[in-house]
N, C-alpha and C positions, 0 to 999 in steps of 0.2 A: 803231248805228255805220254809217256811210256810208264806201262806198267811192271813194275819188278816182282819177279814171284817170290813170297818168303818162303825163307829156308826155316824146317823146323828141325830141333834135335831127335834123336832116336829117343831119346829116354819120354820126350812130350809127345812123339806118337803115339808108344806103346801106351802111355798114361790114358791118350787120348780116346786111342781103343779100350783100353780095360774101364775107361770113363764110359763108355757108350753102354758097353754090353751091361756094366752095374746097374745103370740109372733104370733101365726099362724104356727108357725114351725112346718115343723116332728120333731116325737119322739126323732129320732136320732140324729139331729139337736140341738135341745135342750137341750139332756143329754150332748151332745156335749160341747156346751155352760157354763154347767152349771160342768164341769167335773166330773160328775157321769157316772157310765154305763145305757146306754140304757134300759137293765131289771129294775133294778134298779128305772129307773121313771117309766118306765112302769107298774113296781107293784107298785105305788106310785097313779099311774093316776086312776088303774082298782080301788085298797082300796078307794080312794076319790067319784068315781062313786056311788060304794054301800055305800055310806056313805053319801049321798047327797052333797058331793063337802069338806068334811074333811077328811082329812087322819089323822086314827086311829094310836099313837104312845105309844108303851107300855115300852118300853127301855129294856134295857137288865136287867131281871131277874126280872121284876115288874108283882106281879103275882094282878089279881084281887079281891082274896080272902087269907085264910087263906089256905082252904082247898086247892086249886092250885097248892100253896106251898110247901105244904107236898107232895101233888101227884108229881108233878115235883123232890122233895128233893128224893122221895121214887124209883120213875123209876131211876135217875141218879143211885142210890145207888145198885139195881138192875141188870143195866148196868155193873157196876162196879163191882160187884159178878159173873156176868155170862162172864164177861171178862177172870179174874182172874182163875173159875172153867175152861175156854178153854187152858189156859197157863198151868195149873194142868195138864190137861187130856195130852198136847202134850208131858209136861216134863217125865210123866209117859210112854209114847211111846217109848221115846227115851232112857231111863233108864232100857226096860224091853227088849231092844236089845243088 
């Protein structure tokens, strides 16, 4: 069974945080509350800190530029060559016994 990460909106983050810091609650309390995991606001809380109280949301696969793009398109693509070349090398292992 594989676990899938939820994706949350920008607008439920920011809720989420401006939910933590109101209530007075711990962390954990709050994630609690809000049925998220505890990391989960946590890194929510710290991005909001360095961001002067907004938390940055990029979504899955929204790159900033063009160029992003390509580099993300180009590592994934890479990944996937040097996957493929280990599956190679093992077949060949077991082929030459």
């Amino acid at each position: 069974m594989t676990k899938r990460n939820k994706q949350f909106s920008a607008e439920f983050k920011q809720d989420a945080v401006n939910y933590y810091y109101s209530s007075g609650k711990p962390l954990k309390m709050a994630a609690a509350d809000l049925k998220i995991g505890q990391s989960t606001l946590g890194k929510w809380v710290s991005d909001a800190k360095k961001n002067d109280g907004v938390v940055q949301h990029r979504g899955s696969g929204n790159h900033s530029s063009d160029a992003e793009k390509e580099i993300a398109r180009l590592k994934k693509e890479l990944r996937d060559s040097q996957d493929a070349l280990e599956i190679l090398k093992k077949a060949m292992g077991i082929l030459s016994n």
